[in-house]
N, C-alpha and C positions, 0 to 999 in steps of 0.2 A: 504493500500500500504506500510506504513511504517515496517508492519512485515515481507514484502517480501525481503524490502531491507534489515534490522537488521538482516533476516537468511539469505540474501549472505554474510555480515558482518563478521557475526562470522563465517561460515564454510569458507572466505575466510581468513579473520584472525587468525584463531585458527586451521585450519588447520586439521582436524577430529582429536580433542583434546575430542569432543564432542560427544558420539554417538544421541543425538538429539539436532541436533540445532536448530531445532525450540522451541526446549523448553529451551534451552539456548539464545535465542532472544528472548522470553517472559520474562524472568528472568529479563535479559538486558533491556530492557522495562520497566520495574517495576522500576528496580533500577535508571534508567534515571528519570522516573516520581518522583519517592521517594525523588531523589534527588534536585527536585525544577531546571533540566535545561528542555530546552524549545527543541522539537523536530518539524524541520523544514523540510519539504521532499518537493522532486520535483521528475517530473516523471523521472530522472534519478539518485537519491538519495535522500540524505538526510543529514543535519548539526545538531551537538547538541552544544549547547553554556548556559553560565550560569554568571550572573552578581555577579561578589565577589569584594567590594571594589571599587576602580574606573576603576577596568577590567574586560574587558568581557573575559573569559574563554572558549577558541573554543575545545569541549571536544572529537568532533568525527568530518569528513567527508567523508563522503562516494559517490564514483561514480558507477556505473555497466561500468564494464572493457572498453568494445564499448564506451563508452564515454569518458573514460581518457584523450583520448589527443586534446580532445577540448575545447576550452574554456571556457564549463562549472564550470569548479574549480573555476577558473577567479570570473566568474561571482557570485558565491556561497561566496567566501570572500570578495567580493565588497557588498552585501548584507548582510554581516555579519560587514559588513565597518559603513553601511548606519546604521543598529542600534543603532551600538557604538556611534556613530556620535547624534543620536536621544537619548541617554541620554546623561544629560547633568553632573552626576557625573561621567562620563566614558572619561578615558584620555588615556587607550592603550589597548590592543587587546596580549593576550596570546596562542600559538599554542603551539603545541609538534610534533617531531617525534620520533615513537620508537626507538629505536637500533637494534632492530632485527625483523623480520617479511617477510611477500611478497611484503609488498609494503613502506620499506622502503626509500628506492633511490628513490622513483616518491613523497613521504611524504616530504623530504630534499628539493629537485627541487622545488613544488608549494609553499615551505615557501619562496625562494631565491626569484621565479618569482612575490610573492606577495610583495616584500618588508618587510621578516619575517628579523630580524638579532637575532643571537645566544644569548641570557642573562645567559645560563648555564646548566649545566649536572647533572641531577640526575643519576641513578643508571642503569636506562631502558631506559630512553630516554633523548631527547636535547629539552630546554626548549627554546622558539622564541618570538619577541615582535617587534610590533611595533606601530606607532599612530594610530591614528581614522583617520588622514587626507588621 
């Protein structure tokens, strides 16, 4: 299932940058695994997260569109709450939004709705943080 969702992923994020996304969601895959983060999917997506220091690191989340605007998001960073929370060297929780993309503005929205606040701006995107609690 999780390849189904990583090729909406990228052909919705990447916008036919790709002429094979699925073999650009394989890739992405690889390089998720390679990377030591943890891929967590639900029948309406999937989160990737990665423990660095005393942060856990929320590296992707993805919904299929029909589900956006319920509160499944909610419920995917409340779970991502619950982990942080279950380690015990982990004191905050790191998001991003890109700067540019299709799902920008609904990326900014769930970090505000989750209690993300702004720590700073890189280059591409806005860096968010907040506790475990």
């Amino acid at each position: 299932m999780i390849s189904v969702f990583l090729h909406e992923y990228i052909k919705e994020r990447y916008d036919g940058i790709f002429e094979d996304s699925a073999y650009a969601a394989a890739l992405y895959l690889k390089y998720l695994h390679d990377d030591g983060k943890t891929i967590v999917e639900k029948p309406y997506g999937f989160y990737t997260y990665k423990f660095i220091g005393d942060a856990l690191i929320i590296s992707d989340i993805f919904i299929l569109k029909p589900m956006r605007d319920s509160a499944k998001i909610i419920e995917m960073v409340n779970e991502l709450r619950k982990i942080a929370q279950n380690n015990p060297k982990c004191s905050v929780i790191i998001g991003f939004s890109e700067k540019v993309g299709p799902n920008r503005e609904s990326g900014i929205k769930i970090m505000k709705v989750t209690e993300f606040i702004p720590l700073g701006e890189e280059e591409n995107r806005t860096i968010y943080i907040r506790g475990t609690q």
